[in-house]
C-alpha positions in Angstrom: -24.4 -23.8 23.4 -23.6 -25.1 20.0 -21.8 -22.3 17.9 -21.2 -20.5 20.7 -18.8 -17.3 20.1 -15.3 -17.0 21.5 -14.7 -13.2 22.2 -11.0 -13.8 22.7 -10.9 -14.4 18.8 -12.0 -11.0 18.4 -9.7 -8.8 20.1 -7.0 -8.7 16.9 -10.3 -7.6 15.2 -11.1 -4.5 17.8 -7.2 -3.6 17.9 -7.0 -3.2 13.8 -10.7 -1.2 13.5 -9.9 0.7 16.8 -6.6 2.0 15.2 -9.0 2.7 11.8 -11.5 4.4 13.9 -10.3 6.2 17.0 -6.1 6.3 16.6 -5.8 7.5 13.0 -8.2 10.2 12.7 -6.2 11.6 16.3 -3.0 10.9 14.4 -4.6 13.2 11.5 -5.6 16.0 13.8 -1.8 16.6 14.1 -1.5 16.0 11.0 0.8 12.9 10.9 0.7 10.4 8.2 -1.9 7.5 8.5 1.0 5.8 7.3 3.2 6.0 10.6 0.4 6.3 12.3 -0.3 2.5 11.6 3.0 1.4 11.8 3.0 3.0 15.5 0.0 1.3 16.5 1.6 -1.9 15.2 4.9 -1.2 17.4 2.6 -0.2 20.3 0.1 -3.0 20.4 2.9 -6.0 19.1 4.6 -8.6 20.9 7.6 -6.2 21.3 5.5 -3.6 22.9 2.1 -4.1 25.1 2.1 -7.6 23.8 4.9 -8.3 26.0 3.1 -7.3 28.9 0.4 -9.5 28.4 1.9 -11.8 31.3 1.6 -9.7 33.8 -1.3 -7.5 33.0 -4.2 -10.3 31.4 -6.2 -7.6 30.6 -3.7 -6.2 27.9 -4.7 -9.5 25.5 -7.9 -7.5 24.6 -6.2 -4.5 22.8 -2.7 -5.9 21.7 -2.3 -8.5 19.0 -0.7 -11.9 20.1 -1.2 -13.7 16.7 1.2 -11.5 13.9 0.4 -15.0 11.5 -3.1 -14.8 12.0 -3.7 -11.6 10.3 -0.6 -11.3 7.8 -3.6 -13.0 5.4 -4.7 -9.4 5.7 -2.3 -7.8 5.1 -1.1 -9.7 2.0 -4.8 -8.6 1.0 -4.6 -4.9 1.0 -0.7 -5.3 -0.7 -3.2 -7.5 -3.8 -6.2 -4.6 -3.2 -3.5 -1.9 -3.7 -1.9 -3.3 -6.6 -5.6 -4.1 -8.3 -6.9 -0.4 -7.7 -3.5 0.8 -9.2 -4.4 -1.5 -12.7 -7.5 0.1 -12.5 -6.0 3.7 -13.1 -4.3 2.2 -16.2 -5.1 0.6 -19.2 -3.6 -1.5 -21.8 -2.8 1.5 -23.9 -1.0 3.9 -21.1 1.1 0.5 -20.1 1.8 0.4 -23.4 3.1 4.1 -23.7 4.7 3.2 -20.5 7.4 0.4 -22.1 10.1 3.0 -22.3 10.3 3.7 -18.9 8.9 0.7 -17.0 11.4 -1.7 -19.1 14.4 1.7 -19.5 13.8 3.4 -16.5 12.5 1.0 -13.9 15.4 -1.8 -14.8 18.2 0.6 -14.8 17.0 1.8 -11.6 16.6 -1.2 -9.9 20.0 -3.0 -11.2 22.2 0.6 -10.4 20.7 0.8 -7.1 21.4 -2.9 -6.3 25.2 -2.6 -7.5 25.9 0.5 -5.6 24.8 -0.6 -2.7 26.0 -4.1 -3.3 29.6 -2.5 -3.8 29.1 -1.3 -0.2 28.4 -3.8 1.5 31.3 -6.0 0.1 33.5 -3.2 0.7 32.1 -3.8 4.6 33.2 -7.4 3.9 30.0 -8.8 2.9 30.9 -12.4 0.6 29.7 -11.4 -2.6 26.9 -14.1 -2.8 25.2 -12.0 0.6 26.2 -8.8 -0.9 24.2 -9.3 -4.3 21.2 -10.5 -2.8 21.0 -7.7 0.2 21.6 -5.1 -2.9 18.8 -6.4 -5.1 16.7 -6.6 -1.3 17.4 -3.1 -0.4 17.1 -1.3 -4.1 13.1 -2.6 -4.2 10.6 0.6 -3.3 7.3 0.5 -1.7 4.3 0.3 -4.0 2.1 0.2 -1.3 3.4 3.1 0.8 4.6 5.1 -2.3 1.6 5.3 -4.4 -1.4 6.2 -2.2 0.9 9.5 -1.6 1.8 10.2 -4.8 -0.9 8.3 -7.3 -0.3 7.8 -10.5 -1.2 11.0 -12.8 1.2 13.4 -11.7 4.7 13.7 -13.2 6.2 12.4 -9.8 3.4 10.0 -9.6 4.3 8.2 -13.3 8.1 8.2 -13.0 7.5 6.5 -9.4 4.8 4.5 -10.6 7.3 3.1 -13.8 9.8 2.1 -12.0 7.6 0.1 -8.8 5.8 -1.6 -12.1 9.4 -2.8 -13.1 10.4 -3.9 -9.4 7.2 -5.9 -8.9 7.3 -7.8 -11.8 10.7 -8.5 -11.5 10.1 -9.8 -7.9 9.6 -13.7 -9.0 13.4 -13.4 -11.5 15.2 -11.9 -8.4 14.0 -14.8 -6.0 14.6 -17.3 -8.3 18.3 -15.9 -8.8 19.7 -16.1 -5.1 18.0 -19.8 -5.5 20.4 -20.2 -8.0 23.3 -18.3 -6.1 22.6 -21.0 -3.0 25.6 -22.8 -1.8 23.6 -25.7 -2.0 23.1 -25.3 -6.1 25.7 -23.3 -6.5 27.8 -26.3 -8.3 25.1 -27.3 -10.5 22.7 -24.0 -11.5 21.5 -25.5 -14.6 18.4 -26.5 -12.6 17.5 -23.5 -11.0 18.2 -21.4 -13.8 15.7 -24.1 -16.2 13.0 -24.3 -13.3 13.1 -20.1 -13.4 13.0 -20.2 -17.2 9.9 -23.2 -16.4 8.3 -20.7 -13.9 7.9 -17.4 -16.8 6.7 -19.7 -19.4 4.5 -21.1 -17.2 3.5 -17.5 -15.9 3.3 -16.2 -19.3 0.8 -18.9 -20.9 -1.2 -17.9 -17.8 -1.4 -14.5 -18.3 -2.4 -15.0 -21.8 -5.2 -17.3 -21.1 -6.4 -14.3 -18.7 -6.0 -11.8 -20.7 -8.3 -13.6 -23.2 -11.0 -14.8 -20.5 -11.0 -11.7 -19.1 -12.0 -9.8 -22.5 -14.8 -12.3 -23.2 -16.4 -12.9 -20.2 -15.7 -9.5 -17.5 -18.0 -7.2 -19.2 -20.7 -10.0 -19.0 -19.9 -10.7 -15.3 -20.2 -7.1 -14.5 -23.2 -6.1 -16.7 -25.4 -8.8 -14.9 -23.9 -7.4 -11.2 -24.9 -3.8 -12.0 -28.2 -5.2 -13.4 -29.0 -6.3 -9.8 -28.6 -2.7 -8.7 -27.2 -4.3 -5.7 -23.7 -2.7 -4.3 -22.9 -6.0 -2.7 -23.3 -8.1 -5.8 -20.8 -5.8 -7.5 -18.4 -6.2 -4.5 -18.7 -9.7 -4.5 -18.0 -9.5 -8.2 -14.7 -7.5 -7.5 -13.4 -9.5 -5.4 -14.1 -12.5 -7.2 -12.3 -11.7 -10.2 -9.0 -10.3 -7.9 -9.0 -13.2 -5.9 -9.1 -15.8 -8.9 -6.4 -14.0 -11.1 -4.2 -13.7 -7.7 -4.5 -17.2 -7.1 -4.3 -18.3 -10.9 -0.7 -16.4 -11.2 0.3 -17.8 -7.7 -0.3 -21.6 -9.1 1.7 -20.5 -12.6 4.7 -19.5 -10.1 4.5 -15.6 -10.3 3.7 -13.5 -7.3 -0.6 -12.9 -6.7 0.2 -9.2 -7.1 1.3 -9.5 -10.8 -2.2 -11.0 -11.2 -4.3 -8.0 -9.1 -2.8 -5.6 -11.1 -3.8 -7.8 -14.4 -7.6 -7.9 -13.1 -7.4 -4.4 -12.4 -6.2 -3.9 -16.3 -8.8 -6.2 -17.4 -11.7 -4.7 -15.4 -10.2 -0.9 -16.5 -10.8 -1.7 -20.2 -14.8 -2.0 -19.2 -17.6 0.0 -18.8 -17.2 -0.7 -15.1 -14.1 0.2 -13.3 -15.3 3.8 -12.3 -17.6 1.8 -10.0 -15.2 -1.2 -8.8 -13.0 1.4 -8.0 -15.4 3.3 -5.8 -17.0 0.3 -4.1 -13.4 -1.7 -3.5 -11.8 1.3 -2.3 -13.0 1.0 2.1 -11.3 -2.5 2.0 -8.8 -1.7 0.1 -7.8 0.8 3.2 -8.9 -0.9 5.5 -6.7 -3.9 4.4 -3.3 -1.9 3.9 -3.6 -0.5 7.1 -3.1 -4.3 8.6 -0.4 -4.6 6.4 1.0 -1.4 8.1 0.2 -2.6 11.2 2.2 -5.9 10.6 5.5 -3.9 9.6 5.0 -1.9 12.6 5.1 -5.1 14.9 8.0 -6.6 13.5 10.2 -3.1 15.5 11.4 -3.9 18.8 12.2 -0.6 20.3 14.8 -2.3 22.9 17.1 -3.9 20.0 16.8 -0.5 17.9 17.9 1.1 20.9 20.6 -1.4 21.4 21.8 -0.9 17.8 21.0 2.6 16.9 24.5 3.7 15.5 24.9 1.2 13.0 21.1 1.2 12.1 21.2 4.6 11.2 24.0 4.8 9.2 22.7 1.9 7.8 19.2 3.6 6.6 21.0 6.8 5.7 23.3 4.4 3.4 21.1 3.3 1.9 18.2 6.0 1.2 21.1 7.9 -0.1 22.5 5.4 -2.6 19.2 4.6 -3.8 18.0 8.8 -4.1 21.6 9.5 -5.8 21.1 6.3 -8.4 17.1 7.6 -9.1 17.4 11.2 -9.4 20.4 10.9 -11.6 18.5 8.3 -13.8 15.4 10.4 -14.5 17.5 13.7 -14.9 19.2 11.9 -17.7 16.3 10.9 -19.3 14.6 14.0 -19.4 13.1 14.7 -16.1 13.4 17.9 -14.8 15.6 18.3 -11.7 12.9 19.6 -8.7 10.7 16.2 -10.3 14.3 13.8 -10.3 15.4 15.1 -7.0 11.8 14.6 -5.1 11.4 10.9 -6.6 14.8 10.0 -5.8 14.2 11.0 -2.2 10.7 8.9 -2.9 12.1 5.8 -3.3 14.7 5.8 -1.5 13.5 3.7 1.6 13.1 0.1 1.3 9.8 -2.4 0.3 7.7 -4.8 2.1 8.8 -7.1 -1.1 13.0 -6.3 0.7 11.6 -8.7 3.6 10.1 -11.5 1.4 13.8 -11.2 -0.7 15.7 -11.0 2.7 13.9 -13.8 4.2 14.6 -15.5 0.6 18.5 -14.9 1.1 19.0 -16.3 4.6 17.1 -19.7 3.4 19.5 -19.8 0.9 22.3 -19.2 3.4 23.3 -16.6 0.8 22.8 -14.5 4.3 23.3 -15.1 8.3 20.0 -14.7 9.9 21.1 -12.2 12.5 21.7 -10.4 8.8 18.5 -10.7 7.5 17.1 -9.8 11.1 19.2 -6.4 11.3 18.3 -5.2 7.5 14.3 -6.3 8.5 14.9 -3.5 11.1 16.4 -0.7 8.5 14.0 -1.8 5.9 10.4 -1.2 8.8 12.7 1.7 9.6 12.7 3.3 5.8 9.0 2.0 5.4 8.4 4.3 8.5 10.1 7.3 8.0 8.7 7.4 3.8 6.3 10.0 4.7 8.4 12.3 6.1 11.1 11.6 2.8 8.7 12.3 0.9 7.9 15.9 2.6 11.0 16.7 2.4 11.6 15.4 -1.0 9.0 17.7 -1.7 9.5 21.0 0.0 13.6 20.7 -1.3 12.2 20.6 -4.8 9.7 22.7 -5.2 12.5 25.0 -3.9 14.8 23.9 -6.4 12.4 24.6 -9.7 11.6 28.0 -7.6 15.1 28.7 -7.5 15.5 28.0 -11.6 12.8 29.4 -12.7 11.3 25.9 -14.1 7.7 25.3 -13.7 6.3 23.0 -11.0 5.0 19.4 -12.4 1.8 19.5 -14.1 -1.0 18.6 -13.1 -3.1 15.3 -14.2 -3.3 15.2 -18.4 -6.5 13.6 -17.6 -8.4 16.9 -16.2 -5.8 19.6 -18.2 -9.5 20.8 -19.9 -12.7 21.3 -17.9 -15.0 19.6 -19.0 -18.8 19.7 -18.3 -20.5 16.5 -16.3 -24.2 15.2 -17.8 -25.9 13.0 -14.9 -28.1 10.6 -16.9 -28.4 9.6 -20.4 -32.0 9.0 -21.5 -33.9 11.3 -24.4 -33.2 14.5 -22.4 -29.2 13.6 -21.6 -29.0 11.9 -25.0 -30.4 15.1 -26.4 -27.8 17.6 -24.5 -25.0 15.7 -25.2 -25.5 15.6 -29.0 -26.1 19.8 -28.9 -22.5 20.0 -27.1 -20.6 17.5 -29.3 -22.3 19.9 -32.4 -20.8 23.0 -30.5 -17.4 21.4 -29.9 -17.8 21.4 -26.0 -16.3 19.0 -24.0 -18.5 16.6 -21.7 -18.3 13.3 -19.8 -21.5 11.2 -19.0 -22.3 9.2 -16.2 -25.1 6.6 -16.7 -26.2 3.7 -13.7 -28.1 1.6 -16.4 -25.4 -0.8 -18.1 -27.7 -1.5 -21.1 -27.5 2.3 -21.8 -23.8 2.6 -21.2 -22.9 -0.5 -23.6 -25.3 1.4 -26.2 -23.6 4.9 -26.0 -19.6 3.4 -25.9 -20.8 1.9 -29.2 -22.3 5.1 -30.5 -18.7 6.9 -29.2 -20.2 9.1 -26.3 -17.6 9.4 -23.3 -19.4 7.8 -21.1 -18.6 6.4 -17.8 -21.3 4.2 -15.1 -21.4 4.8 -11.9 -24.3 5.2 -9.4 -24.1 9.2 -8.5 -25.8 8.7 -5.2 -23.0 7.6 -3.6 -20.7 9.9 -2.4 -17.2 8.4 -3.8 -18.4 8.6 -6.9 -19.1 12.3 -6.9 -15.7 12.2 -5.8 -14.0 10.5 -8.5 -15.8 12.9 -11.0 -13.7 16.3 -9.8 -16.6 18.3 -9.9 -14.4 21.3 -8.9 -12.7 20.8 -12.3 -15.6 20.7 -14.1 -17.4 23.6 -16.5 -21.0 22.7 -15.4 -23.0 20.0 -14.0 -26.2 19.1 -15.8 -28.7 16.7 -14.2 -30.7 15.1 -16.9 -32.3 12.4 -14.7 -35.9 11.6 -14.3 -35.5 11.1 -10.8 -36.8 14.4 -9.1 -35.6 13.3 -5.1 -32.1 12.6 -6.0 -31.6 15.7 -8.5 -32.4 18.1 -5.7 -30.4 15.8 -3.3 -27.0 15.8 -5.5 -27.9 19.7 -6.5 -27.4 20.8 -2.6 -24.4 18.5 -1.9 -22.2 19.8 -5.0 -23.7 23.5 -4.3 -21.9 22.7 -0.8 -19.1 21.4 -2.3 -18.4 23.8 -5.3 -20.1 27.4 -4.7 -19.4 28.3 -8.3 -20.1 25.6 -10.2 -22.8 26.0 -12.8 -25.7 23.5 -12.4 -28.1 23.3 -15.0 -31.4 21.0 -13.8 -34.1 19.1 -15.2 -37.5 19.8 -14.0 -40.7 17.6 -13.8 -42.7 20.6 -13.0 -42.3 23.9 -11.4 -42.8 22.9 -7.9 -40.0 20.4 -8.6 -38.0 23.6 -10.1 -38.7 25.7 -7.2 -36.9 22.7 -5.3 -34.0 23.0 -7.7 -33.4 26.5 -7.5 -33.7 26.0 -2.7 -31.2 23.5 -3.2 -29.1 26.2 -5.2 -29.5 25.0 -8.9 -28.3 28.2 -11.7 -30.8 27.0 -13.5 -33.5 24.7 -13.7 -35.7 24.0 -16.6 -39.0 22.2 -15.9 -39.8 19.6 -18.6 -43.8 20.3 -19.0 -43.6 24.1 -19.1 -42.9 25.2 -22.9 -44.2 21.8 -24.5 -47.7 22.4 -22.9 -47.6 26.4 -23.2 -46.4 25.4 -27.3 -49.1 22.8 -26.9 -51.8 25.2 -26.0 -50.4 28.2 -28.1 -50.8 25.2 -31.6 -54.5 24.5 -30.2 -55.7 27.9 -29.8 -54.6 29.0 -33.2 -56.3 26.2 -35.1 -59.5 26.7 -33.4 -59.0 29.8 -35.1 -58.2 32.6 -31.9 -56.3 35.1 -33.2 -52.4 35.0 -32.6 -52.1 38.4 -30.6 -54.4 37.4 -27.8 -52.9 33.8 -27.9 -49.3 35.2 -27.5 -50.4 37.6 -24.8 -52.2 34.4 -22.6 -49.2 32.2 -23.0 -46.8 35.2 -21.8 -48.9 35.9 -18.9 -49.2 32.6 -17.5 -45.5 32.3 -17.8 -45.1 35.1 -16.0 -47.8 33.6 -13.7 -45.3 30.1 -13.2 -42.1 32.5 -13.3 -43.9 34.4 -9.9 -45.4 31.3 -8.4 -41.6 29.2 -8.5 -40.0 32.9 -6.7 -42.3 32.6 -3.7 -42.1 28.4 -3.5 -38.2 28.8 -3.7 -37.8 32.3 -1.7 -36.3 33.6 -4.1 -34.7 37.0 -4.6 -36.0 37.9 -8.2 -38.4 36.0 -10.3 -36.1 33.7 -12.2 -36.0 33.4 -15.7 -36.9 29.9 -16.8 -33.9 30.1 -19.3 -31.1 31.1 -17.3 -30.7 32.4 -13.5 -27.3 33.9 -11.8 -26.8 32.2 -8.6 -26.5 35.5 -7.2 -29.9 35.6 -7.6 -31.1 33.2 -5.4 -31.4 34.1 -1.5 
């Protein structure tokens, strides 16, 4: 049959979603890191482990992976999903506050590290050529093992995140440099030095072009996706705009993760990234776990074992050079000690970029490739034992501060004040948001129409869009952080939908509810609303109260009929609701719902 499928092309597909679906959640239950989790399956199911079975046992081809080229395109795809969901946590303003230490900082750490260990290996009798470019190799961190521990608001999470935004843009120089240190060019550099020189000019005049494409045309790109109201448009839309700026910085010579990390930028200073972030966010895990998978298979368990002296003094080398160089860096410039110590110990492993630099060296012959093949091992080693660093890097500091009375790193500036979250911005949301901005209160707004958002940015609301009745981005909005929740929608399903998922989620939390009617509030107040204040009560009852008075009934008797039929409502929404008391219209303790 024409077409017909192949399923031997899709057992490196069931290996990489069975270890997403079945072996990491186990690996959680223990509470081991997804991260070595991963890189175990990789060393399990690789040509080094079961893979090398596969001869004897056929059957073993269905759940090991044969083919590590056929799905490092993966995994160079969740390294470029990473580094795009990371730009969108910035903007051009925080990298801009961020010069001192990504450009101070980040290059001191990067070229002190290299030296010191550099020095070493010389003194081990490395030639100085091999000795340079294994030093810059080894001093690189891992942004894509580092950050999704860490992230990027906490003080741990923006001195780490500083100095990886350093090391990753200077991944392209440092390549370019042991080209230049090559035996080959090594009497005549002039022309690798003016190609590298040709390569950032190049690069730069890219970027610039972006920067300016980006600003005129993204926020039309997006507006028409979330005009569709259709999630996979917006997807599509994401990954467009990665792919293209990845692809346009890999033509101008620079690496495709300098250009993720621009889209990201680009997209953050939209209306939009609250909702790219939450829809890219699956296959951006998804994707790094096949990257993790990849370092995993490049371990052979029989030549560690073979080797294990000299590869442990080898990783303890360097994670030590690298935590004494980084802790004594950020103490100097202002860090406190428990925060240098624990992102010394951070970054002390090795990157995935140390194997693109390593494999770099040896075709340079700057390095033997029995070289480059032991320090492959110590740096899949570090990769794979950064999880446990960083626990300890953590425990060992919190002790520390404990110890000198210092307080423990603050939480995110972003959430230091509560804030209360409006759901919807029409007349009614529009309305409540200009009473709090009168009475000084903090808000945030989340809107799903992009014609309203554009309106309110322009009017200076905070306002953020994002479709609420997804899950992630209920998430992302840190309800627990929050001073209340008001639902201002005109949509009566999902407002009693979201009201009993954040009651489950946050017993305490205020929610304050609109109302079509009060058979929609005595939904509200089942689903556990505070309050809930139906939209046709008072205007009708005010209605009817203006009427009867110009047709000339006298205001006692009026007054009396209105406050009896509210009490009439305020009785009939206790018994649809089952409620404890009859609530109050106005305002009702959660305490008093059963």
């Amino acid at each position: 049959m024409a077409g017909a499928i192949d399923p031997h092309s899709f057992s490196d597909s069931l290996v990489i979603l069975g270890a997403a679906g079945l072996v990491i959640p186990g690996f959680a239950r223990f509470r081991i890191s997804p991260v070595i989790g991963f890189i175990l399956v990789g060393l399990a199911v690789g040509p080094a482990g079961l893979g090398a079975l596969v001869g004897q046992y056929p059957w073993l081809y269905h759940v090991t992976i044969s083919n590590r080229a056929a799905i490092e395109p993966f995994a160079e795809l969740g390294v470029i999903l990473l580094l795009f969901s990371i730009g969108l946590e910035l903007s051009f303003k925080r990298l801009w506050t961020m010069r001192a230490q990504v450009f101070g900082v980040g290059a001191a750490e990067l070229l002190c590290s290299g030296a010191l260990i550099a020095l070493g290996l010389y003194a081990l009798g490395q030639p100085t050529a091999g000795a340079v470019g294994l030093g810059l190799a080894l001093a690189l961190s891992s942004t894509a093992v580092v950050l999704p521990m860490v992230g990027t608001q906490s003080a741990v999470g923006k001195a780490a995140f500083s100095m990886l935004l350093f090391e990753d843009l200077a991944l392209v120089p440092i390549i370019f440099m042991l080209g230049a240190l090559a035996p080959s060019v090594a009497a005549s550099p002039d022309g690798a030095w003016g190609e590298m020189m040709s390569t950032l000019m190049r690069g730069g005049i890219t970027i610039a072009i972006m920067l300016v494409l980006g600003r005129l045309f993204l926020p039309h790109i997006f507006s028409q996706a979330a005009r569709t109201k259709s999630p996979e448009v917006f997807l599509a839309a994401s990954l467009l705009v990665v792919i293209v700026s990845s692809l346009a910085t890999s033509i101008a010579g620079l690496s495709p993760i300098v250009g993720a990390l621009l889209a990201g930028l680009m997209i953050a200073e939209t209306d939009y990234h609250g909702e790219v972030e939450v829809i890219t966010a699956p296959f951006k895990g998804l994707a790094l776990g096949v990257f993790l998978i990849t370092v995993g298979m490049s371990l052979d368990i029989r030549v560690i074992l073979a080797n294990w002296p000299s590869l442990v003094l080898a990783v303890a080398g360097v994670v030590l050079a690298k935590t004494l160089v980084t802790a004594a860096l950020l103490y100097f410039s202002g860090a406190r000690k428990g925060v240098a110590l624990e992102v010394g110990v951070l970054m002390s492993s090795p990157s995935e970029t140390t194997l693109i630099v390593l494999s770099t060296a040896a075709a340079a012959q700057l390095i033997l490739p029995s070289t480059a093949a032991f320090w492959q091992i110590v740096t899949a080693i570090g990769l794979t034992i950064t999880p446990l660093l960083a626990r300890i890097g953590h425990d060992v500091a919190r002790r520390l501060e404990m110890a000198l009375g210092e307080e423990l790193p603050e939480a995110s500036e972003e959430h230091a004040e509560a804030a209360a979250v409006v759901i919807g911005f029409g007349r009614v949301g529009r309305m409540v948001c200009d009473l709090l901005k009168t009475h000084k209160q903090r808000f945030i707004v989340v809107e799903s129409d992009p014609d309203v958002v554009a309106e309110a940015r322009r009017a200076g609301y905070p306002i953020l869009f994002g479709d609420v009745a997804r899950v992630e981005m209920l998430d992302k909005l840190r309800l627990g952080h929050a001073r209340a929740l008001i639902l201002t929608m005109d949509d009566p399903v999902l407002s009693v939908r979201l009201t009993r998922r954040v009651r489950g989620w946050v017993p305490d939390l205020p929610i304050i509810a609109r109302a079509r009617d009060t058979s929609h509030a005595a939904q509200l107040y089942k689903a556990g609303a505070s309050d809930a204040v139906p939209e046709t009560l008072e205007s009708s009852l005010q209605l009817a109260e203006t009427a009867l008075v110009d047709l000339g009934v006298a205001m006692g008797p009026v007054i009396a009929s209105i406050h009896q039929m509210r009490e009439d409502l305020r009785v009939d929404i206790k018994d649809a609701a089952q409620m404890a008391t009859v609530p109050k219209l106005r305002r009702l303790r959660p305490d008093e719902v059963s």
